[in-house]
VOPAGU-2260 file (C-alpha; in pm, 1 decimal, decimal comma):
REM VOPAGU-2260
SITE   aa  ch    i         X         Y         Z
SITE  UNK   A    0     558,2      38,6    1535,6
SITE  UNK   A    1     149,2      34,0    1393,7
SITE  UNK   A    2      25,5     252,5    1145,1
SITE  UNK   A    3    -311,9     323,3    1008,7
SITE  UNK   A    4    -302,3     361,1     629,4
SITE  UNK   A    5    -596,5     570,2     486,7
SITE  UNK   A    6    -678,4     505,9      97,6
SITE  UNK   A    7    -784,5     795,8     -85,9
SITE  UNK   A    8   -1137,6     756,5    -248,4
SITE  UNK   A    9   -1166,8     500,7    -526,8
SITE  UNK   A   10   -1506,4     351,8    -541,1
SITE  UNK   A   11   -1771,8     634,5    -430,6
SITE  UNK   A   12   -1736,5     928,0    -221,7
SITE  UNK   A   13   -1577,3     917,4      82,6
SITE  UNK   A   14   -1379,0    1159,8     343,3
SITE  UNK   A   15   -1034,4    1218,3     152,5
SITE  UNK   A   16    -708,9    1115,9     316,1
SITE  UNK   A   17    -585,7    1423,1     445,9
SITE  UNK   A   18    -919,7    1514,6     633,6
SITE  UNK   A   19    -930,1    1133,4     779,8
SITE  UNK   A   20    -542,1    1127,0     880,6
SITE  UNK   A   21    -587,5    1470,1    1035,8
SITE  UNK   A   22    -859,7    1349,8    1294,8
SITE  UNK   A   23    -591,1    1045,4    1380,0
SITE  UNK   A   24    -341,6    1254,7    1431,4
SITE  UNK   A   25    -535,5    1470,7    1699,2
SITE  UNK   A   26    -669,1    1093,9    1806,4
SITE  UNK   A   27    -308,1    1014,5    1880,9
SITE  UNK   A   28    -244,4     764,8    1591,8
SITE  UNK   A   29     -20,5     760,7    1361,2
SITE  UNK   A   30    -128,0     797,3    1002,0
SITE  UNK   A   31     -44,2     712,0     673,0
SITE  UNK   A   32    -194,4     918,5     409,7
SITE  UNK   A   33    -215,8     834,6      59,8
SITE  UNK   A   34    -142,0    1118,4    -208,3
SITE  UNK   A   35    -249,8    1005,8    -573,4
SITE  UNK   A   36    -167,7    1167,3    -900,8
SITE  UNK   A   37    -468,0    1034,0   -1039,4
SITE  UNK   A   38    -701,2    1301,9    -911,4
SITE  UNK   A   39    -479,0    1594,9    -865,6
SITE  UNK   A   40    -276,3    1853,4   -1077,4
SITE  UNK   A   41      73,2    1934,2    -867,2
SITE  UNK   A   42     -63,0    2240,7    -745,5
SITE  UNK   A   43    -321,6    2052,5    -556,5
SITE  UNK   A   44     -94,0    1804,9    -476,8
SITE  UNK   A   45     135,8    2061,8    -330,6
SITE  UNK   A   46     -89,6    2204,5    -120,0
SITE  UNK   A   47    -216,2    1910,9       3,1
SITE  UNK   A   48     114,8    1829,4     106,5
SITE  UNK   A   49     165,5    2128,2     280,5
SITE  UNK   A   50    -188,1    2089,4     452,4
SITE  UNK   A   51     -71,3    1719,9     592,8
SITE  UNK   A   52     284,9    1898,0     734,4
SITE  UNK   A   53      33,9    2202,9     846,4
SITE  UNK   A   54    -154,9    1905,4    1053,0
SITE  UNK   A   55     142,1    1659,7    1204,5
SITE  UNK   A   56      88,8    1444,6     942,6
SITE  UNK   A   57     426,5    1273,8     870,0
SITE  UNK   A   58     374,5     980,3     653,3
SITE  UNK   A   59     284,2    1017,5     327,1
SITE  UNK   A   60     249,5     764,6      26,8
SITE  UNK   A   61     308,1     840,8    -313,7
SITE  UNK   A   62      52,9     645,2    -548,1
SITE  UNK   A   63     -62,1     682,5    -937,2
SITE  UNK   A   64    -420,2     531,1    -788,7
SITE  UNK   A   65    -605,3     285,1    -914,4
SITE  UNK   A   66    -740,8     386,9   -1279,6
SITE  UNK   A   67   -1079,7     540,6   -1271,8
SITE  UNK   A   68   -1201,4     334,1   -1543,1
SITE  UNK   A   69   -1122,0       7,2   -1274,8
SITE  UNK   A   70   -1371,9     220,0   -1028,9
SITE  UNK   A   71   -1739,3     254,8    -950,7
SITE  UNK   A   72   -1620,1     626,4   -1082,4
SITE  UNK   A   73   -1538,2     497,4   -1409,8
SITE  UNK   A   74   -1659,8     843,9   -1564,0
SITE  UNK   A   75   -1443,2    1075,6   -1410,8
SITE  UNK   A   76   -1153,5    1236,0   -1574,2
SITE  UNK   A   77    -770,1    1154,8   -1440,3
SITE  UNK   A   78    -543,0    1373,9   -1406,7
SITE  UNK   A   79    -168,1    1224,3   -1373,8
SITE  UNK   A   80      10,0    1558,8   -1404,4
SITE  UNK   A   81     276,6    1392,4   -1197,3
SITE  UNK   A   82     376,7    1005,4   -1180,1
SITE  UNK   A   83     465,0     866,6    -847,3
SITE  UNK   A   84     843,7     901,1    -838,5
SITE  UNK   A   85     777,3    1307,4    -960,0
SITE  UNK   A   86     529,7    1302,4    -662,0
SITE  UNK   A   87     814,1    1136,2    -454,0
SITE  UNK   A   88    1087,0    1446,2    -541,8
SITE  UNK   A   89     829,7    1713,8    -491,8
SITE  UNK   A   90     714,7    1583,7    -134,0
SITE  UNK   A   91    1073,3    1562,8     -15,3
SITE  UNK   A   92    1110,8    1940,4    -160,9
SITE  UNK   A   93     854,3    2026,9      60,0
SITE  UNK   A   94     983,8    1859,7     369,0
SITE  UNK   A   95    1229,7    1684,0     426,2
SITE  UNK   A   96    1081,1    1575,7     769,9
SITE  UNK   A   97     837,6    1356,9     605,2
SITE  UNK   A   98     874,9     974,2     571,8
SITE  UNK   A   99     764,0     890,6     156,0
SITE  UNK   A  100     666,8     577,5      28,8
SITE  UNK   A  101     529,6     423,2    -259,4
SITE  UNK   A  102     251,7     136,5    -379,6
SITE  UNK   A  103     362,3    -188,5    -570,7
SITE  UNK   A  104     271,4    -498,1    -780,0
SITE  UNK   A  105     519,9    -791,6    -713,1
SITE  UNK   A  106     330,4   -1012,3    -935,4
SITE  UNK   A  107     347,8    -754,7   -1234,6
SITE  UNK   A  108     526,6    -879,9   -1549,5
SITE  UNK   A  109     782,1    -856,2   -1604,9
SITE  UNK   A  110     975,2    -853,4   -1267,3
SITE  UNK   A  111    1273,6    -639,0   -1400,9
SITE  UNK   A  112    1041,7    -315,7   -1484,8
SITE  UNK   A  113     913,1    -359,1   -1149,9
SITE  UNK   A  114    1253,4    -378,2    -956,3
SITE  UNK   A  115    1407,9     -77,4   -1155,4
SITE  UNK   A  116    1089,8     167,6   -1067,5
SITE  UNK   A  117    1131,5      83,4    -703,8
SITE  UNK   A  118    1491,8     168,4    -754,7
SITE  UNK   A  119    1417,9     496,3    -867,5
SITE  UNK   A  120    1153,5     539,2    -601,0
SITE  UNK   A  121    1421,0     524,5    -324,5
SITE  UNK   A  122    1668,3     753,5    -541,9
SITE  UNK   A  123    1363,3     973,8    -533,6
SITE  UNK   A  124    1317,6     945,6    -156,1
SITE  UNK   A  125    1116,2     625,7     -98,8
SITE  UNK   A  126    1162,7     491,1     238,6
SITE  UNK   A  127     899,1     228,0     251,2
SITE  UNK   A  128     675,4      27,3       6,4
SITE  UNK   A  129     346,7    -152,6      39,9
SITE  UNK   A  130     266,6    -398,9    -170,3
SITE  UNK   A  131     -83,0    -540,2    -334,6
SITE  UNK   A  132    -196,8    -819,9    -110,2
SITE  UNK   A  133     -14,5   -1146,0    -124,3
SITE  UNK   A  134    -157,2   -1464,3    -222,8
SITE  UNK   A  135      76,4   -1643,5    -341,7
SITE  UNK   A  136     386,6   -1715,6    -152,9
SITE  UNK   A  137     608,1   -1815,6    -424,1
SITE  UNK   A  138     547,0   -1609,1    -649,0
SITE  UNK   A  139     621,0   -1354,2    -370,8
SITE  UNK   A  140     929,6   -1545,9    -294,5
SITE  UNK   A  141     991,3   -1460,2    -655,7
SITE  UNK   A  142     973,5   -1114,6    -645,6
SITE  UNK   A  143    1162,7   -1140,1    -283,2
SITE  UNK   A  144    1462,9   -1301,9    -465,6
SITE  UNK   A  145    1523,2   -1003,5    -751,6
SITE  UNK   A  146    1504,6    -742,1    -496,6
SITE  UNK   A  147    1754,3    -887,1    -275,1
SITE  UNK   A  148    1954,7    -952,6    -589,5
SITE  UNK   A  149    2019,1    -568,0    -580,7
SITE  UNK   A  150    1976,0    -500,5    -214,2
SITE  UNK   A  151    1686,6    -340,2    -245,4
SITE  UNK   A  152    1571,2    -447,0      38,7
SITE  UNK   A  153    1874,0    -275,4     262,7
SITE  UNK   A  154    1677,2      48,0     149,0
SITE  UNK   A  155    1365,8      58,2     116,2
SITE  UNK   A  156    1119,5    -101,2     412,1
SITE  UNK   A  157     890,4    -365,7     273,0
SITE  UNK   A  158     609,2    -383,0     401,5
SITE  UNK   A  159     383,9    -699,3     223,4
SITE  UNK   A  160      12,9    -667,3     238,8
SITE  UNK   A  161    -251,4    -918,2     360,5
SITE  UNK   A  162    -627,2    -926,5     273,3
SITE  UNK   A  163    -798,5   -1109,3     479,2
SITE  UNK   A  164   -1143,7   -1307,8     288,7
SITE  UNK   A  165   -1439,8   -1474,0     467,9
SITE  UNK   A  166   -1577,7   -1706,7     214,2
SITE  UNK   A  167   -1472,3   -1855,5    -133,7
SITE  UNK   A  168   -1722,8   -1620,6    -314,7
SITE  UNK   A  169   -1576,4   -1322,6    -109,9
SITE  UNK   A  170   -1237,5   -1440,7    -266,5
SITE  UNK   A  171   -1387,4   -1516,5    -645,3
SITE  UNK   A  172   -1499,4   -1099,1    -684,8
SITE  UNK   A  173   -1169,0   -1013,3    -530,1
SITE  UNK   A  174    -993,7   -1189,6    -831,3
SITE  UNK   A  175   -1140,2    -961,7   -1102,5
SITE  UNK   A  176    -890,0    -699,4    -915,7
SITE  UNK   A  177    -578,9    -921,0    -763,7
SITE  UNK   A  178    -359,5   -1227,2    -841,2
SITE  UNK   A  179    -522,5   -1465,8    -644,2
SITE  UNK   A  180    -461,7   -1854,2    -744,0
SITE  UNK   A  181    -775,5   -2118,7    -768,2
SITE  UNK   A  182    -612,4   -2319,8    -505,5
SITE  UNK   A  183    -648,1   -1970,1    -256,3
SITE  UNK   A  184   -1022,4   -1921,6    -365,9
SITE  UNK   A  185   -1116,2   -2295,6    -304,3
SITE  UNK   A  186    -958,4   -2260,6      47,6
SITE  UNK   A  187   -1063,3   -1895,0     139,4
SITE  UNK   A  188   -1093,6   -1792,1     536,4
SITE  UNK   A  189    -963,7   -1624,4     740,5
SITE  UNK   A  190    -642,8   -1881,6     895,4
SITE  UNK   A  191    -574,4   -1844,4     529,0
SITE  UNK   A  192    -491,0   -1476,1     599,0
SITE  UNK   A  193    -272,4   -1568,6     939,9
SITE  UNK   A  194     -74,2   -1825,7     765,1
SITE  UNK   A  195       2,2   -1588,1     517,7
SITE  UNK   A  196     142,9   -1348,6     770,2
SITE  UNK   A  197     370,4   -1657,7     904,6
SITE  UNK   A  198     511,6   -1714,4     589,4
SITE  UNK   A  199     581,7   -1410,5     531,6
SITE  UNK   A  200     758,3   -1347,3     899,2
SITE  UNK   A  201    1012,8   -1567,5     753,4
SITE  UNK   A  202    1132,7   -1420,5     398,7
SITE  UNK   A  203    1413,8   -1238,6     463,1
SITE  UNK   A  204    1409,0    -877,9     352,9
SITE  UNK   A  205    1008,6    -836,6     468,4
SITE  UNK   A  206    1005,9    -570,6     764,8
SITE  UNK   A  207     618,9    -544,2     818,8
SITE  UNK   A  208     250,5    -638,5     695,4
SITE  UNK   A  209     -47,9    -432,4     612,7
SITE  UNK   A  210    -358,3    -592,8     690,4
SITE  UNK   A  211    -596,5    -448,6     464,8
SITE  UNK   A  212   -1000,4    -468,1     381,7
SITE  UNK   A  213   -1277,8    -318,6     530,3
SITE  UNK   A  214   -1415,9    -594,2     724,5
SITE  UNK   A  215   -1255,7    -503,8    1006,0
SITE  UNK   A  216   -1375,5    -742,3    1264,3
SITE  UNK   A  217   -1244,4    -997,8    1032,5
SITE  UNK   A  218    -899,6    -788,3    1034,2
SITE  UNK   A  219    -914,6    -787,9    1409,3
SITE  UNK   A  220    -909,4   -1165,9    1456,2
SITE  UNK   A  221    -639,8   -1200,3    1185,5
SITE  UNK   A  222    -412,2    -935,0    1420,7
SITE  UNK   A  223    -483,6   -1130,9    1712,9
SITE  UNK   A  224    -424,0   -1497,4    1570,0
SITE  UNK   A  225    -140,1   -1382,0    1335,6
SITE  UNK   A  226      73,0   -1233,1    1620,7
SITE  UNK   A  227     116,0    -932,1    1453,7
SITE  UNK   A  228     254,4    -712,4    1793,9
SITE  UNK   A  229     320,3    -394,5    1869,2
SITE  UNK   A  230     695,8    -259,6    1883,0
């Protein structure tokens, strides 16, 4: 199965989530919109909610948002009347039709923290997480091993994000934002992106990738060479 994930705005205006997953869902795609706490009180989060079920809209996930002060909106005010796993109860509250996910940091420190909140994500009703973009295999592999230590990974799909980058400079102004080694930035292009995808095809406990970015011919080629198929 494909999905189209649709960030909510972060840096500069842009349509919001629920407006862009509605016009996919009359497109015939299936959408995954993101709900942040970082923008909204839980009344507005509630009726967004109730807009996306209003709409066919059945995937939501539940995200805190990047902080504005990490944005080109660095001046506006947050909100976070609700943290992601509140966000999580009060969507399945609303329906329990929808399918709820949640955002994550594998490379976070330290490792424990992160493995108990994505425990209480899928007590709360998480039934898939993406992850920040992998660079680094093993410290992936890592972060792989402590959640199959618990069996996380019998309930929750993980779904392992891959940013695709052109050049070595496109690669050094990503790193202000992700984990991404020297070794990765020296070697940046995009077969770096499809042998990422390979790699992660064979960690056990991985069920799909998310091919993110916004250069999306440069997505398009990593699809087609990384044999990411439809089923």
């Amino acid at each position: 199965m494909h999905a189209l994930y649709v960030p909510e705005s972060e840096d500069g205006v842009r349509l919001s989530s629920l407006a862009a997953c509605s016009h996919l869902v009359k497109a015939g795609m299936e959408p995954i919109m993101a709900l942040i706490t970082r923008d909204e009180n839980r009344i507005a989060l509630q009726s967004s909610l109730l807009g996306a079920v209003s709409m066919g809209i059945k995937n939501i996930l539940c995200s805190a948002g990047r902080h504005q002060t990490l944005t080109s909106s660095g001046s506006a005010k947050g909100v976070y009347d609700l943290d992601p796993i509140q966000l999580l109860q009060m969507s399945k509250d609303v329906s329990a039709d929808l399918i709820l996910g949640v955002d994550t940091n594998p490379f976070a420190e330290p490792v424990e923290l992160n493995v108990m909140v994505l425990k209480k994500a899928i007590k709360a009703g998480a039934g898939f997480v993406i992850t920040q973009p992998v660079f680094d295999i093993d410290k992936f592999n890592s972060w792989m091993d402590a959640v199959r230590k618990d069996g996380i990974q019998k309930d929750i799909a993980i779904v392992a994000s891959v940013l695709p980058i052109a050049s070595a400079e496109q690669a050094a102004s990503y790193s202000e934002r992700y984990d991404i080694p020297d070794e990765v930035i020296k070697n940046a292009g995009s077969l770096l992106a499809v042998e990422t995808i390979s790699s992660l095809k064979k960690i056990e406990g991985v069920r799909g990738v998310h091919i993110m970015g916004e250069d999306f011919e440069l997505a398009s080629q990593v699809i087609k060479s990384g044999g990411v198929s439809r089923s």
